[in-house]
C-alpha positions as CSV (number, residue, x, y, z in Angstrom):
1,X,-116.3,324.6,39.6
2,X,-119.2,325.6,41.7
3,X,-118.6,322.9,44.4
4,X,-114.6,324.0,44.5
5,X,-116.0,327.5,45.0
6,X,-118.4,327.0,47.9
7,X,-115.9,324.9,49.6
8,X,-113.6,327.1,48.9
9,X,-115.9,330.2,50.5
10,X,-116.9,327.8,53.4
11,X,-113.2,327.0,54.2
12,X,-112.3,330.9,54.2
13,X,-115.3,332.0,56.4
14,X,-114.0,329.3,58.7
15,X,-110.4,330.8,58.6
16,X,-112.0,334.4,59.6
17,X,-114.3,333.0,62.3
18,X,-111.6,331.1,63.7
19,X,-108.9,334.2,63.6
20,X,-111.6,336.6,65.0
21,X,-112.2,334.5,67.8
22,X,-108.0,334.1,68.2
23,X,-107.1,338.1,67.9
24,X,-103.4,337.3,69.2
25,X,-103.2,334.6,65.7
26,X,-104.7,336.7,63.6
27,X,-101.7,339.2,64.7
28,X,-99.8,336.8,64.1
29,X,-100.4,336.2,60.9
30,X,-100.6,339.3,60.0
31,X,-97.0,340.0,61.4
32,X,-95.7,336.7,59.2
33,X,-97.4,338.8,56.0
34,X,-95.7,341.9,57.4
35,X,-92.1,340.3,57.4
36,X,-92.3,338.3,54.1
37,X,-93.2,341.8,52.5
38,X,-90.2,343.2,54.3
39,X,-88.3,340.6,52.8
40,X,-89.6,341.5,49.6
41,X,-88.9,345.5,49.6
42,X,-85.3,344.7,50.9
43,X,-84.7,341.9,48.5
44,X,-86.3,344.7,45.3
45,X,-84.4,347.3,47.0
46,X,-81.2,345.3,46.6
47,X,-81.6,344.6,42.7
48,X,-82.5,348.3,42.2
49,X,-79.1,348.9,43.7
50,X,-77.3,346.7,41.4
51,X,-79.4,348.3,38.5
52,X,-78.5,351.7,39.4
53,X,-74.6,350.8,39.8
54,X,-75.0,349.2,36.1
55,X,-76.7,352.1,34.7
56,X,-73.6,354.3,36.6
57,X,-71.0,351.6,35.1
58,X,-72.7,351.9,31.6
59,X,-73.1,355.9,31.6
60,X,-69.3,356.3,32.4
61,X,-68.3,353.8,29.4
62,X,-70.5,355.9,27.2
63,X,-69.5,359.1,28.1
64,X,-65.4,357.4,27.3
65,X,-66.8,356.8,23.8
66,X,-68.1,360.5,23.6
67,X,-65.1,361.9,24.5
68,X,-62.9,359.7,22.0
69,X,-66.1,360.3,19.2
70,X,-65.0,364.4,19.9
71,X,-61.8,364.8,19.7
72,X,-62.1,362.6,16.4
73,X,-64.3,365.4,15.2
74,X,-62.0,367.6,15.5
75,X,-59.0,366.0,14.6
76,X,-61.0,365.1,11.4
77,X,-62.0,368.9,10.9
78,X,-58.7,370.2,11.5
79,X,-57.0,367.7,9.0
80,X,-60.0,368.7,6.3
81,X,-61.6,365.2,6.4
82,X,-65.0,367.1,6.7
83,X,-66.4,363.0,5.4
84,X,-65.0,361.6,8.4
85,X,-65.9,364.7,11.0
86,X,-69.7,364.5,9.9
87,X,-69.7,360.9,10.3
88,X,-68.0,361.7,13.9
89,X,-70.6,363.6,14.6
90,X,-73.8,361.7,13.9
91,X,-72.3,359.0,16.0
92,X,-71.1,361.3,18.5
93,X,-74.6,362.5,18.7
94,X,-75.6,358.9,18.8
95,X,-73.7,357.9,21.7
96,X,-75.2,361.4,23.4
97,X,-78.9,359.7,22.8
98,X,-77.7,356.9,24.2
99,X,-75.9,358.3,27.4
100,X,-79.1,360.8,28.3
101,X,-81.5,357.3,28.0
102,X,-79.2,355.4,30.2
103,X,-79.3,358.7,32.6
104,X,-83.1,358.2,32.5
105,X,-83.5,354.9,33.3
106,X,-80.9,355.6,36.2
107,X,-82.4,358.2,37.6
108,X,-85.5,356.1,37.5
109,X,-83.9,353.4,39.3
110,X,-83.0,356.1,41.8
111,X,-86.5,356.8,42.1
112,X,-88.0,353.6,42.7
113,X,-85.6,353.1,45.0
114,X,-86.2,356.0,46.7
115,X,-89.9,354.7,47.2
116,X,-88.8,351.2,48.1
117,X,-87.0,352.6,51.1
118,X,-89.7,354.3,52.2
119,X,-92.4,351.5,51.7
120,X,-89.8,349.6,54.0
121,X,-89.7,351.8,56.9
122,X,-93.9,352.0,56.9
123,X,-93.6,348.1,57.1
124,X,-91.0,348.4,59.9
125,X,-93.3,350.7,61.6
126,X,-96.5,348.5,61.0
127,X,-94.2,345.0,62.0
128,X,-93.3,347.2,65.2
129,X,-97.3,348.2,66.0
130,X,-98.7,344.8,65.3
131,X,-95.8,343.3,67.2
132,X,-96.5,345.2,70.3
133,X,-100.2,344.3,69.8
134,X,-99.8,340.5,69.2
135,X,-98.2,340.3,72.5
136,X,-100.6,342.2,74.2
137,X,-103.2,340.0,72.9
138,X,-101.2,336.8,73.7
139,X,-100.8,338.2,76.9
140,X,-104.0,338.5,77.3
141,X,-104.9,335.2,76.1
142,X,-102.4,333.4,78.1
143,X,-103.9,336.1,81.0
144,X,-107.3,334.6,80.4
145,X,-106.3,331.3,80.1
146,X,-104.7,331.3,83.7
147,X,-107.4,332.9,85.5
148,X,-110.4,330.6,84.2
149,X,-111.8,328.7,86.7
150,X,-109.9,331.2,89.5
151,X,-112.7,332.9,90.5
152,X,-115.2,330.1,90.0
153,X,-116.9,328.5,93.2
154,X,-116.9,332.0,94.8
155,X,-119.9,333.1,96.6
156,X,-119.5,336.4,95.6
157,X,-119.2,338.2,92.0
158,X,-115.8,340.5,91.7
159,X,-115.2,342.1,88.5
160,X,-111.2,341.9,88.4
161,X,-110.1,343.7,85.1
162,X,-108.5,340.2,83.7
163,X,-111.7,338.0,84.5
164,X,-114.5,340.2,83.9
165,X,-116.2,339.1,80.6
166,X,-117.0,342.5,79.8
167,X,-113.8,343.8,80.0
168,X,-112.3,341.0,77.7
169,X,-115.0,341.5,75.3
170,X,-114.3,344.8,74.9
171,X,-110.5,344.5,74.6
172,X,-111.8,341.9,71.7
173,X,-113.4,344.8,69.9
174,X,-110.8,347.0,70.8
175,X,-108.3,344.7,69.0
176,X,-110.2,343.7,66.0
177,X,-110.7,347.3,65.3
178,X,-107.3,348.2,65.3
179,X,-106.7,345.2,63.2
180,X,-109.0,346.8,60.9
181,X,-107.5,349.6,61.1
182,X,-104.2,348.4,60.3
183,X,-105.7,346.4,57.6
184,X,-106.6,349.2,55.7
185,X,-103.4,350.9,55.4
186,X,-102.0,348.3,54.3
C-alpha cells in the first residue's frame, strides 16, 4: 500500500507542477469541473421538480379522501351510527397526519430546490469568471508563444509588455492567485 501511495503522491505533485506552470490548463480544468457540477445541480434540480409535482399530485388525492372521510362523519352522525362516525373520524384524522407529512416533505422539496437554483447561478457566475480568465491566459500563452524568439538577436533590450519576463511572471502570480481565490469559494 505504501508504494501505491507515494506513487500515487508523486503522480499528483506532478499534475500540480505541471498545471501551475500551464495557468490557461489549469483553467481549463477547472471550467470542465465547473460544467460537470452544473450538470449536476440542473440534473438534481430536475428530480426535485418531479418530487415536488408528486408530493402536489399525492396531497390533492389525500385531501379527496378527507373530504369523502367528512361528509361520512356526518352522514354517520346524522343517521345515529355514532360506531361508524368515530371510526370516520380516527381515519379522517389519519388521512389529516398523512396529508400535513406529505405537505412537509413538499415544502422541503421546495426548499432544496430553492437552494439548488441558487448553487446554479453561483456556478454560472464562477463558469463565466474562469471562462473569461482561461482565455485571457490562453491568450497570453498563445501571446507568448508568438513572440519568442521576436525580439532575440536584438542589440538592444526593449521591455514590450508581452515579451518582458517580468511582466509575464507577474501575470503568472496574478493568475494563480485568482485561481486560488476561486478555489476557495468553491
Amino acid at each position: 500500500m505504501g508504494l501505491f501511495e507515494d506513487v500515487s503522491h508523486f503522480l499528483e505533485e506532478r499534475l500540480d507542477e505541471f498545471l501551475k506552470n500551464n495557468p490557461h490548463l489549469e483553467l481549463q480544468a477547472l471550467l470542465e469541473q465547473l460544467r460537470q457540477q452544473e450538470q449536476d445541480t440542473i440534473r438534481l434540480i430536475k428530480e426535485l421538480e418531479a418530487e415536488k409535482h408528486r408530493s402536489e399530485q399525492e396531497i390533492l388525492a389525500v385531501a379527496q379522501e378527507i373530504q369523502t372521510w367528512h361528509g361520512r362523519v356526518n352522514k354517520a352522525k346524522s343517521a345515529g351510527r355514532l360506531d361508524l362516525a368515530e371510526a370516520a373520524q380516527e381515519r379522517e384524522a389519519a388521512l389529516l397526519r398523512q396529508g400535513n407529512q406529505l405537505w412537509g416533505q413538499m415544502q422541503g422539496a421546495k426548499m432544496r430546490m430553492a437552494q439548488s437554483q441558487e448553487l446554479l447561478h453561483q456556478i454560472q457566475q464562477r463558469k463565466q469568471e474562469v471562462q473569461v480568465k482561461a482565455t485571457q491566459a490562453q491568450a497570453q500563452a498563445q501571446s507568448n508563444w508568438d513572440t519568442k524568439g521576436w525580439n532575440q538577436g536584438t542589440p538592444y533590450q526593449t521591455y514590450n509588455k508581452a515579451s518582458d519576463p517580468l511582466e509575464a511572471e507577474f501575470k503568472r502570480w496574478e493568475i494563480e492567485d485568482e485561481l486560488e481565490q476561486m478555489r476557495k469559494k468553491l
